[in-house]
C-alpha positions as CSV (number, residue, x, y, z in Angstrom):
1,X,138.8,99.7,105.4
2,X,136.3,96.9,106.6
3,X,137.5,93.8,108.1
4,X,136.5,90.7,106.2
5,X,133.7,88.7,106.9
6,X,133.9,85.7,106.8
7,X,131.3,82.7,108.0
8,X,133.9,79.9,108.8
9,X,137.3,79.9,109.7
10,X,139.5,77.1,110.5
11,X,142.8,77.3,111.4
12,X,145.4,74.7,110.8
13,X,146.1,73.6,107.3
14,X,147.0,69.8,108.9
15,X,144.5,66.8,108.1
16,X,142.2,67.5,110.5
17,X,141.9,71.7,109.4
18,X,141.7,70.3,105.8
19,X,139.1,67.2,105.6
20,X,136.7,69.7,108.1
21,X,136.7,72.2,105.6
22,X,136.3,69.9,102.9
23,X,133.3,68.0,104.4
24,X,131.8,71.3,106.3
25,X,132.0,73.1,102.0
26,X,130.1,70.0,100.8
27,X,127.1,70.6,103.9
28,X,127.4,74.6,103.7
29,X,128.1,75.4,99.9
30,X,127.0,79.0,99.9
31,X,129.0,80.1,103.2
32,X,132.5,81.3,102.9
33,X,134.9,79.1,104.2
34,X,138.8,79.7,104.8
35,X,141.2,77.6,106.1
36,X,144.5,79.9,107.4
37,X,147.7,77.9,107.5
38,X,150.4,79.6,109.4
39,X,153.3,78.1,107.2
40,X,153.6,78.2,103.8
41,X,152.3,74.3,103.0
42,X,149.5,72.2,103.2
43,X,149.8,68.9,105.5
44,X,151.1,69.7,109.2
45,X,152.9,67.0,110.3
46,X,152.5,65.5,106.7
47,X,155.6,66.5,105.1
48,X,157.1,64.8,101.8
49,X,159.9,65.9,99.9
50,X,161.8,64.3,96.8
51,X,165.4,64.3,97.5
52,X,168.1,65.3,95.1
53,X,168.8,63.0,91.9
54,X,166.4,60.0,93.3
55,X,162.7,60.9,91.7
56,X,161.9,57.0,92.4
57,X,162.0,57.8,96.4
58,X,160.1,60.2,98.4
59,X,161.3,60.9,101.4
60,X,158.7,61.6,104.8
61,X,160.3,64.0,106.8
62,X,156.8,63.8,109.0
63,X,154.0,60.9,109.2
64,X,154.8,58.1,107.4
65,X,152.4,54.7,107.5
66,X,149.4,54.2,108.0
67,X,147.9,50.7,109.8
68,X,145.7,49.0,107.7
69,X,144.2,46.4,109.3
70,X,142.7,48.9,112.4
71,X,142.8,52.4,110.8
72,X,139.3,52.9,109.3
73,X,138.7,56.3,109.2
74,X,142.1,57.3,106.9
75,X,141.8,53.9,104.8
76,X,138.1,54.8,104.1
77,X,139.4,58.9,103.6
78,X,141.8,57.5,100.7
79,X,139.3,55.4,99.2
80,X,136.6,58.1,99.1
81,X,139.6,60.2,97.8
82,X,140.3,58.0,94.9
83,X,136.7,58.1,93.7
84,X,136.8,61.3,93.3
85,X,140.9,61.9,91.6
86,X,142.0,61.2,88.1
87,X,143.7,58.4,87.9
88,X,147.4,60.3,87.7
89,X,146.7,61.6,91.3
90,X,145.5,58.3,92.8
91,X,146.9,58.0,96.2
92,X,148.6,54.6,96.4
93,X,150.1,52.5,99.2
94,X,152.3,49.7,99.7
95,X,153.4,47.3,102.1
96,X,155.6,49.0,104.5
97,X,158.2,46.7,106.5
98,X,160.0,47.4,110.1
99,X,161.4,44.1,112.0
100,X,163.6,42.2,109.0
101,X,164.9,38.9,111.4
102,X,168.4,39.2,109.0
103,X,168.2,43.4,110.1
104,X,171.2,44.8,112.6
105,X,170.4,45.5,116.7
106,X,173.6,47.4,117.7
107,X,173.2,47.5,121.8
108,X,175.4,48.0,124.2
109,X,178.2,47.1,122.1
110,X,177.2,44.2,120.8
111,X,176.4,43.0,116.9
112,X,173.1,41.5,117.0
113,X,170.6,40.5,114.4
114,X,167.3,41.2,115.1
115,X,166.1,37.6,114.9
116,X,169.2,36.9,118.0
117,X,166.5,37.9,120.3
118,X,164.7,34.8,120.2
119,X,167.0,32.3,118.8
120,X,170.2,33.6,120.5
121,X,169.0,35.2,123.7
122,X,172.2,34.4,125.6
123,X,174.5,37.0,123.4
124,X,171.2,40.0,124.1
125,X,173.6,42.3,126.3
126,X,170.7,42.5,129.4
127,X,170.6,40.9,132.5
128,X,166.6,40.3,132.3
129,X,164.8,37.5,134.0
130,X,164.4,33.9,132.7
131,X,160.7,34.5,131.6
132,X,161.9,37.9,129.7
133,X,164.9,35.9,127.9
134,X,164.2,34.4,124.5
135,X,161.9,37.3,123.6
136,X,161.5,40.4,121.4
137,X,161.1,43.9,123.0
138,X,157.5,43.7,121.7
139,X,156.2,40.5,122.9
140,X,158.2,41.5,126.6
141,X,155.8,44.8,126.9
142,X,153.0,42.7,125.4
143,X,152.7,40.2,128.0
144,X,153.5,42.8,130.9
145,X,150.1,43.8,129.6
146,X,148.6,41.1,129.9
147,X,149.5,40.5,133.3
148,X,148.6,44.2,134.1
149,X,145.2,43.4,132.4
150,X,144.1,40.0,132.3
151,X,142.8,38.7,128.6
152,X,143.5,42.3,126.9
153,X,145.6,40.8,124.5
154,X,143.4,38.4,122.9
155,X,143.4,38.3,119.2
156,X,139.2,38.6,118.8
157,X,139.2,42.1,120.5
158,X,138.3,45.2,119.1
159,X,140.4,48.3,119.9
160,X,137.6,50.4,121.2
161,X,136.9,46.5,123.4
162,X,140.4,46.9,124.6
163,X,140.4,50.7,125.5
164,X,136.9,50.0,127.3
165,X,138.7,47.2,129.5
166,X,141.6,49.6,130.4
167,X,139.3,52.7,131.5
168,X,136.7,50.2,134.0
169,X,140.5,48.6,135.2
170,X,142.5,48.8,138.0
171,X,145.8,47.7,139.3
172,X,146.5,47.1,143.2
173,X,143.5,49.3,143.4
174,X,144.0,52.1,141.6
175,X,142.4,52.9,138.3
176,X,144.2,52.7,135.3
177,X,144.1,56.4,134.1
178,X,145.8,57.2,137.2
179,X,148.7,55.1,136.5
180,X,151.9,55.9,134.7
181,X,152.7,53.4,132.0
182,X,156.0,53.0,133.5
183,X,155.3,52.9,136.7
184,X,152.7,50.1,135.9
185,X,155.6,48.0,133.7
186,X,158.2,48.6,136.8
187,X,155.9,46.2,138.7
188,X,155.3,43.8,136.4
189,X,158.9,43.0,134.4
190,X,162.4,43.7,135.5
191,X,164.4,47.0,135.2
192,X,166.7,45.3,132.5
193,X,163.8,44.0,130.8
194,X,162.4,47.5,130.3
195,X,165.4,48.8,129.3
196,X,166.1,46.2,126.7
197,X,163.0,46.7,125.0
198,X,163.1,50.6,124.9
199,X,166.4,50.0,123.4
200,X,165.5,47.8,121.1
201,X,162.3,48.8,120.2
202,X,163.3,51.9,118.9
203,X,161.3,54.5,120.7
204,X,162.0,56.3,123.9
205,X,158.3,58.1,124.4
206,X,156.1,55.3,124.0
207,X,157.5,53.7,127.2
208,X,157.7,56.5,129.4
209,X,155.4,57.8,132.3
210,X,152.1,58.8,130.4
211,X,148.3,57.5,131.0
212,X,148.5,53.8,131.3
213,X,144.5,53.9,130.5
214,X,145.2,55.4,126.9
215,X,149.3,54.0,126.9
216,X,148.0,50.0,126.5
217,X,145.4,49.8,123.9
218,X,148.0,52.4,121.9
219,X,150.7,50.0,122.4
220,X,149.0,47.0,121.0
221,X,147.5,48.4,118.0
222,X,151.2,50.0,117.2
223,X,153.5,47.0,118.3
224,X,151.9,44.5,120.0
225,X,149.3,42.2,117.7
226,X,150.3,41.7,114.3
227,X,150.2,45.2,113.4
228,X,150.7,45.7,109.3
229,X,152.3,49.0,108.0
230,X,151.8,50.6,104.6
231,X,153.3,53.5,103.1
232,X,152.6,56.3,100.4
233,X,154.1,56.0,96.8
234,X,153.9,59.8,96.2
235,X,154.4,60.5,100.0
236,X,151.4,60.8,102.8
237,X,151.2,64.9,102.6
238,X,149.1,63.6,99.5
239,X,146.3,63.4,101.5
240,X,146.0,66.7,102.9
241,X,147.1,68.2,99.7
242,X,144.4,66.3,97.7
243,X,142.2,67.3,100.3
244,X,143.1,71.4,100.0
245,X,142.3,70.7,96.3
246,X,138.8,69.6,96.3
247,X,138.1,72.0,98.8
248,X,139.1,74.8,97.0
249,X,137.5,73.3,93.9
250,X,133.7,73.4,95.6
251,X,134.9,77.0,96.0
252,X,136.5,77.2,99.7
253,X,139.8,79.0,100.1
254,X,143.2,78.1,101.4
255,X,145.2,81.1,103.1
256,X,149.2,80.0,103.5
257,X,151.3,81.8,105.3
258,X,148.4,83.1,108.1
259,X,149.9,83.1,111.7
260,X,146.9,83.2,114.3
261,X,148.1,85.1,117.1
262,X,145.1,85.5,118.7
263,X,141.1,85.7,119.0
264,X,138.3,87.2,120.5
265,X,134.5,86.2,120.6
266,X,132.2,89.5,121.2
267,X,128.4,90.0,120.2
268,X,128.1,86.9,118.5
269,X,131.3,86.7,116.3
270,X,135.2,86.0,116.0
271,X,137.8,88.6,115.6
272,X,140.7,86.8,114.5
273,X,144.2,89.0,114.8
274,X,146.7,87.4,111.9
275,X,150.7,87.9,112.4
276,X,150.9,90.1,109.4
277,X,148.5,92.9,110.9
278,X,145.5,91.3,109.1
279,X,142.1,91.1,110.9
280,X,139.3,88.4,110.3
281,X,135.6,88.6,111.5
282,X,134.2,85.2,111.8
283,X,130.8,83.6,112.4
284,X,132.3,79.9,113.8
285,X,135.7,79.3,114.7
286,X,137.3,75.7,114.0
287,X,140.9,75.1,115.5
288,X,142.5,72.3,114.2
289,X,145.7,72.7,115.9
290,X,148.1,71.0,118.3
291,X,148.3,71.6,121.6
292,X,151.7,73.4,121.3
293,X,149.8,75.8,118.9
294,X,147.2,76.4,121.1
295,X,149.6,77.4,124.1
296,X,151.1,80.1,121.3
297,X,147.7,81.5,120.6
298,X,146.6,81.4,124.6
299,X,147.7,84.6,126.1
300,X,145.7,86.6,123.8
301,X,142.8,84.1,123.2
302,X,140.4,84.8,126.2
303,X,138.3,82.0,125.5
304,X,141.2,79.7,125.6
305,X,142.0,81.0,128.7
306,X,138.9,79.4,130.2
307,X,139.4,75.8,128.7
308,X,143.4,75.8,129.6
309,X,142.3,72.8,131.9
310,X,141.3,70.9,129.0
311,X,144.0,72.2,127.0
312,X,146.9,70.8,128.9
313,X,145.4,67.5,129.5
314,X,148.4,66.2,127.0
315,X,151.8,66.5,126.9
316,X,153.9,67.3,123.8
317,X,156.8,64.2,122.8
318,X,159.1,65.3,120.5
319,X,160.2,63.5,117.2
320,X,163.7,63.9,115.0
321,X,163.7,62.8,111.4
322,X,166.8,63.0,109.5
323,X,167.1,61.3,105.9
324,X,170.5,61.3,103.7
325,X,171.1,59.5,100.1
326,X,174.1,57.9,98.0
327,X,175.5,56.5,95.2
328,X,174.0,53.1,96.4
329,X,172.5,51.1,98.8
330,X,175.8,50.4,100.6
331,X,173.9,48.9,103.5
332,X,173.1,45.9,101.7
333,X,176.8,44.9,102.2
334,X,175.8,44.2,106.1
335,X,173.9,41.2,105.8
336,X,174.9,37.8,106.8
337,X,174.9,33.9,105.1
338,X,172.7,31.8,106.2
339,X,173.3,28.0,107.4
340,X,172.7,26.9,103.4
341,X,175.9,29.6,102.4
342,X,173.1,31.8,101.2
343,X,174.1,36.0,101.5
344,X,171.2,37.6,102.9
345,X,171.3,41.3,102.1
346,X,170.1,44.0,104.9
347,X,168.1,45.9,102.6
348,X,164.5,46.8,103.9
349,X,162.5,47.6,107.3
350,X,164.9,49.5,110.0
351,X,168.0,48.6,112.8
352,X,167.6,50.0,116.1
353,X,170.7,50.8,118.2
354,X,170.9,52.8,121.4
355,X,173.4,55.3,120.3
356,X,171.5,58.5,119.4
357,X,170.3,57.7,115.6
358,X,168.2,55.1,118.0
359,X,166.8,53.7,114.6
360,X,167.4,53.7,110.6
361,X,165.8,52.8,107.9
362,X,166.3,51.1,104.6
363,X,163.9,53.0,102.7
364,X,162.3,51.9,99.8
365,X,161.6,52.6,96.0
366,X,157.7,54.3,95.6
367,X,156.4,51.0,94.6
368,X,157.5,49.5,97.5
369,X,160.6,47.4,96.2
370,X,163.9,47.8,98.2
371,X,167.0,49.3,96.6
372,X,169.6,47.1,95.2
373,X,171.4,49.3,92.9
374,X,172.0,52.9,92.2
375,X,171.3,55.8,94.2
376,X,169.6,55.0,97.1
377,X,168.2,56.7,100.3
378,X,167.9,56.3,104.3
379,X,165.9,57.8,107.0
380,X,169.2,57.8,108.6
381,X,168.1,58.6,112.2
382,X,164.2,58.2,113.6
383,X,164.5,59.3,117.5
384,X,162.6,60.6,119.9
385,X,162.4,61.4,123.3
386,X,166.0,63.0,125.4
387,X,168.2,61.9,122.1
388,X,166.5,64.4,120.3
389,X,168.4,66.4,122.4
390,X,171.7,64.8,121.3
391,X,171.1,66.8,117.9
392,X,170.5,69.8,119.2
393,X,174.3,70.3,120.1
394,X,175.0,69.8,116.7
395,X,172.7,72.9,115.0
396,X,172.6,76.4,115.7
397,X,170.1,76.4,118.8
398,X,166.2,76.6,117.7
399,X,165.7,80.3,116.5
400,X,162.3,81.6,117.1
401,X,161.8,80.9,113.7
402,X,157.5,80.8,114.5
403,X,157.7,84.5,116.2
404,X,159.8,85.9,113.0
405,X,156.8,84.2,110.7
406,X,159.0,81.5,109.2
407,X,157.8,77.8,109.6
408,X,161.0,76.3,110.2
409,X,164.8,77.5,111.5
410,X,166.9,78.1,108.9
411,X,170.2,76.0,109.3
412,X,172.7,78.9,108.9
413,X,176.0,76.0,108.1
414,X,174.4,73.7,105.6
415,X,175.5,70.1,104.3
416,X,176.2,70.7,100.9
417,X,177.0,67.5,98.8
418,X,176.8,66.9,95.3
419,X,173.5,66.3,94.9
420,X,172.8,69.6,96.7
421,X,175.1,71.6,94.2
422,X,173.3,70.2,91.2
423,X,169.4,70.7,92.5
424,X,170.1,73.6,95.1
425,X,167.3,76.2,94.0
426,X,165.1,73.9,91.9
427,X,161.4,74.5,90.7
428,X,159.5,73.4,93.5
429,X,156.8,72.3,90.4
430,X,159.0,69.3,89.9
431,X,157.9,68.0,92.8
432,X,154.8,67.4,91.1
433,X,152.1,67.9,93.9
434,X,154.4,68.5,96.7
435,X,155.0,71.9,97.2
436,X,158.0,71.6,99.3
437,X,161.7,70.7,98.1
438,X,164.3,68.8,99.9
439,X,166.6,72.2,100.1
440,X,164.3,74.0,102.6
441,X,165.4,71.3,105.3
442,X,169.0,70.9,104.8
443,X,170.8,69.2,107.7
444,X,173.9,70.7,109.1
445,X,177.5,70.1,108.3
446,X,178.4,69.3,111.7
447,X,175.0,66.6,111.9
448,X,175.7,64.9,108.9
449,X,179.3,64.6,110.3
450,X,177.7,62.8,113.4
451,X,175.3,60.3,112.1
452,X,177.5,59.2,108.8
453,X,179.8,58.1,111.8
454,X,177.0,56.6,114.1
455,X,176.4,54.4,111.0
456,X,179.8,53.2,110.3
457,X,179.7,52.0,114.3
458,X,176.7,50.5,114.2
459,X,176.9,48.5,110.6
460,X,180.3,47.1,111.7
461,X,182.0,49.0,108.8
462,X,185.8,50.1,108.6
463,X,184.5,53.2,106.7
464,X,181.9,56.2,106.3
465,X,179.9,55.9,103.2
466,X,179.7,59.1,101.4
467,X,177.1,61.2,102.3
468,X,175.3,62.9,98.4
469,X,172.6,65.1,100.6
470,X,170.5,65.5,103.6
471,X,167.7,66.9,105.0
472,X,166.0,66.5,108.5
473,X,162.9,68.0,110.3
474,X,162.7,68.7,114.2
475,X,159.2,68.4,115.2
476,X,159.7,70.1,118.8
477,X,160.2,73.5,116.7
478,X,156.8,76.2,117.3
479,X,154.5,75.8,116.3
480,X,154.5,71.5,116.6
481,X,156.1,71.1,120.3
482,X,156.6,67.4,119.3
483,X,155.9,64.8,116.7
484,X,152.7,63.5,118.6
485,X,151.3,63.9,121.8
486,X,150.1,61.8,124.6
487,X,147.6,62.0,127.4
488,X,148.8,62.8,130.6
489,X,148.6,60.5,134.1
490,X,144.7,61.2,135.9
491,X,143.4,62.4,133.0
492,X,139.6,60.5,131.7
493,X,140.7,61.0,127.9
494,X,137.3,59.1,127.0
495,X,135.8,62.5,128.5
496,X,138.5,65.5,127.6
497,X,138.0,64.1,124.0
498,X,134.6,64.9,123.3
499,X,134.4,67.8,125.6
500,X,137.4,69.8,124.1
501,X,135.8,69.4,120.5
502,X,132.9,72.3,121.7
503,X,134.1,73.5,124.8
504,X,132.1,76.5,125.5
505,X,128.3,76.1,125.2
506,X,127.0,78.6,123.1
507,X,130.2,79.6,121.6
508,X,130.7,78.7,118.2
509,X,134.2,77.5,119.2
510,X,135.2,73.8,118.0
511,X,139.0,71.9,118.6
512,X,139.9,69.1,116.7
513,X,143.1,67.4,116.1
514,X,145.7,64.4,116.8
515,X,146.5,65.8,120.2
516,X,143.3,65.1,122.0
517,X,142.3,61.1,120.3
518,X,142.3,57.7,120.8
519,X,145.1,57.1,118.5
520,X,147.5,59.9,119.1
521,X,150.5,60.6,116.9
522,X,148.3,58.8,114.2
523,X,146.2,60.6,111.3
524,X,144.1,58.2,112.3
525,X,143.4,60.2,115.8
526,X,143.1,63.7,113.6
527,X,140.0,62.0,111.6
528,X,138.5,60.7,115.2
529,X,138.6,64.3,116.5
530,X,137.4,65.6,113.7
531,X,134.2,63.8,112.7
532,X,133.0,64.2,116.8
533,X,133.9,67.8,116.3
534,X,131.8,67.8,113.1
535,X,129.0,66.2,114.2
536,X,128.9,68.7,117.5
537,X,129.2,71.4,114.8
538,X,126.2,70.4,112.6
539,X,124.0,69.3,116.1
540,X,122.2,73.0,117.7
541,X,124.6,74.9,119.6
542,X,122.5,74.5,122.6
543,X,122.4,71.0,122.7
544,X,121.4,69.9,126.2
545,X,124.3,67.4,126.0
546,X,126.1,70.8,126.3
547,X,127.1,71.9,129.8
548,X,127.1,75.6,130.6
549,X,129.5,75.8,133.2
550,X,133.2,75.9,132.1
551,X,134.3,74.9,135.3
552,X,132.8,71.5,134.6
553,X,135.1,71.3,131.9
554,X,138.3,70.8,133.7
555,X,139.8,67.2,133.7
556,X,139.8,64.3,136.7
């Protein structure tokens, strides 16, 4: 039999596989196009579930916020999307809050409240300097930057101002891009001052050794100037999903469960080689994939193997998610009375710690409310970096779970509350547009174990509230590598960005995803990628802005 022709395929079922095929169906309506999703879901890093007995709450076991005030491209996606959905499928957002002054900081042993920082800096645990003292991880890195580069910070500036200061930069004469981020902060604040705001900012990644060029600008749209968060009422993997749907409804096609393992380009056209035997011929080739995925596909990808350069211009950082519900908001029990003898309850935003949960969250009701009575939710643990690690002694070890064509490892010893013996095996249909159920990503007996009592410690409680259900996602699993990535140290991002979108002149061949953006671990950076890739895809393949020679390709 034949192989299929076909006249575009895009591989990667994420944001930026999904709003490519949808814009590319509206410019080419009579050419067949497929998107091939190697698991069996729509979203990529978008993943919402409803868990167990809660229908008010969705939990977001990947991305989770968007920010509104800098964020164009996906605030501009939703609105377009809403013109076009009935109003039952409207996507919807609400203010999403992080920093709460009355929220907990449990570090180095000590009981803090988050507002301490400032207005009790003498009981903050670190031995930092008399400028460092008195302030919020945040504002510590924030002027650190400023010092690194002079007037970056100022209110009035654009990002795309701020990332053009910090590629024309230099510190004691070196360019930015060939800086480390924390190398750069090591000269600039004090050892305890760096540690003190990893550990209380919540993140381990952001802070670490990548390009200092890309690390700054990223830092100050994401913590440093007034950044404001919101959420999804029915869950972020909305988008994609809505997406999929009206891009199947012009008449494209969505292909789940479609492992690439490999590709070929010969006489003019793509032979893609699927994991369950099937073979696809293809006139253009669109990978919107991460760079993990592309090191799985690379061995038997020729083409790829020319671009590896570009390729491993970013590393993977992984990410750990891990959510469990209750009778009731128990948390809200932590709070504190203020000097007028008013109870303040902890009940939204997050508390960082630096034991291993590194930071939880109070998560809300769909419309944005917090809970203050009945069953109730928490993205118990939100790490990254080396305590994502710390879980891994607690799970069966990561099966090759992408090799044996599942999406995910199957946890072998589940946690199973009572919530789970109620819903366990449920029509995935009630999820209403989600098409994944919170049993698919059961945490382990042994985790659950582990954080309920990492909770306890870090709440000041004298006892373990009772765990209903759980359910947790490990973004370092194939075919992700991490939860986001980030550009690595001598790397020109401002040029890998556009030239990995259409690498090969005269090869149909087109990348696009968060990986290789301005604003990485973002959808945000997914839609950036993908509308330069787009645009390269509807200009003449041989575009004199085009180089011929491959070798020209490879990073500074």
């Amino acid at each position: 039999m034949a192989n299929e022709q076909i006249d575009i395929a895009i591989v990667g079922g994420g944001v930026s596989g999904v709003y490519s095929a949808w814009k590319l169906k509206k410019q080419f309506p009579d050419q067949k196009i497929v998107v091939f999703e190697g698991s069996d879901h729509i979203g990529g890093r978008l993943l919402s579930v409803k868990p167990p007995e809660i229908p008010y709450m969705t939990a977001e076991l990947g991305g989770m916020r968007i920010l509104e005030n800098t964020q164009k491209l996906i605030v501009g996606l939703i609105d377009t999307l809403n013109a076009e959905l009935p109003p039952a499928e409207q996507i919807v957002r609400y203010d999403f809050p992080v920093d709460e002054p009355q929220n907990l900081a449990y570090l180095r042993g000590e009981y803090l409240r988050l507002v301490d920082f400032v207005t009790r800096p003498d009981k903050v645990p670190y031995n930092m300097s008399f400028l460092e003292k008195g302030n919020g991880p945040g504002t510590i890195i924030v002027n650190a930057i400023e010092q690194i580069v002079p007037g970056i910070t100022n209110t009035e500036l654009t990002e795309e101002e701020r990332r053009e200061m910090t590629r024309e930069a230099s510190f004691d004469g070196v360019p930015l891009y060939q800086w480390g981020f924390w190398n750069l902060l090591y000269r600039v604040i004090s050892s305890e001052g760096y540690q003190f705001s990893m550990d209380a900012g919540g993140y381990d990644s952001t802070l670490v050794n990548w390009n200092a060029s890309d690390a700054i600008p990223w830092y100050l749209s994401d913590f440093g100037i007034s950044p404001k968060y919101q959420g999804f009422t029915n869950g972020f993997q909305q988008v994609p999903i809505a997406l999929a749907e009206l891009f199947e409804k012009d008449g494209g096609e969505v292909r789940l469960e479609h492992q690439l393992r490999g590709f070929d380009y010969t006489n003019g056209q793509f032979t893609l080689n699927f994991g369950n035997g099937q073979t696809i011929i293809a006139g253009k080739l669109i990978l919107a994939m991460p760079r993990r995925a592309l090191d799985l596909i690379l061995p038997n990808s020729p083409q790829l193997q020319l671009i590896q350069p570009l390729i491993n211009s970013v590393t993977p950082r992984p990410l750990f998610k891990l959510f469990t519900t209750y009778a009731n908001p128990w948390w809200r029990i932590a709070g504190f009375t203020d000097p007028d003898g008013q109870f303040v309850p902890v009940q939204s935003g997050r508390s960082v710690t630096d034991l291993p949960v590194r930071q939880t969250y109070y998560w809300p009701n769909s419309n944005g409310t917090p809970a203050e009575n009945g069953r109730a939710m928490l993205l118990a643990s939100y790490d990254d970096g080396n305590n994502v690690g710390f879980w891994d002694g607690l799970r069966p070890q990561r099966a090759e779970a992408w090799k044996a064509g599942r999406s995910h490892s199957k946890i072998v010893d589940p946690f199973i509350g009572d919530d789970d013996r109620k819903t366990n095996g449920r029509d995935a249909a009630a999820q209403g547009q989600l098409n994944q159920t919170w049993d698919e990503y059961q945490a382990p007996r042994r985790m659950v174990d582990e954080v309920a009592r990492q909770l306890q410690q870090m709440h000041g409680l004298d006892y373990t509230p009772l765990v209903k259900s759980a359910a947790f996602r490990d973004w370092g699993e194939d075919p992700y590598g991490g939860g986001w990535n980030s550009w690595n140290i001598g790397v020109k991002s401002w040029e890998v960005r556009d030239q990995i979108t259409y690498p090969i002149a005269g090869t149909p061949l087109y990348i696009c995803g968060e990986a290789y953006s301005d604003a990485q671990g973002w959808v945000e950076g997914a839609l950036q990628t993908a509308e330069i890739m787009l645009a390269k895809f509807l200009a003449p393949l041989t575009s004199a802005k085009q180089t011929s020679n491959v070798s020209q390709l490879q990073p500074s």
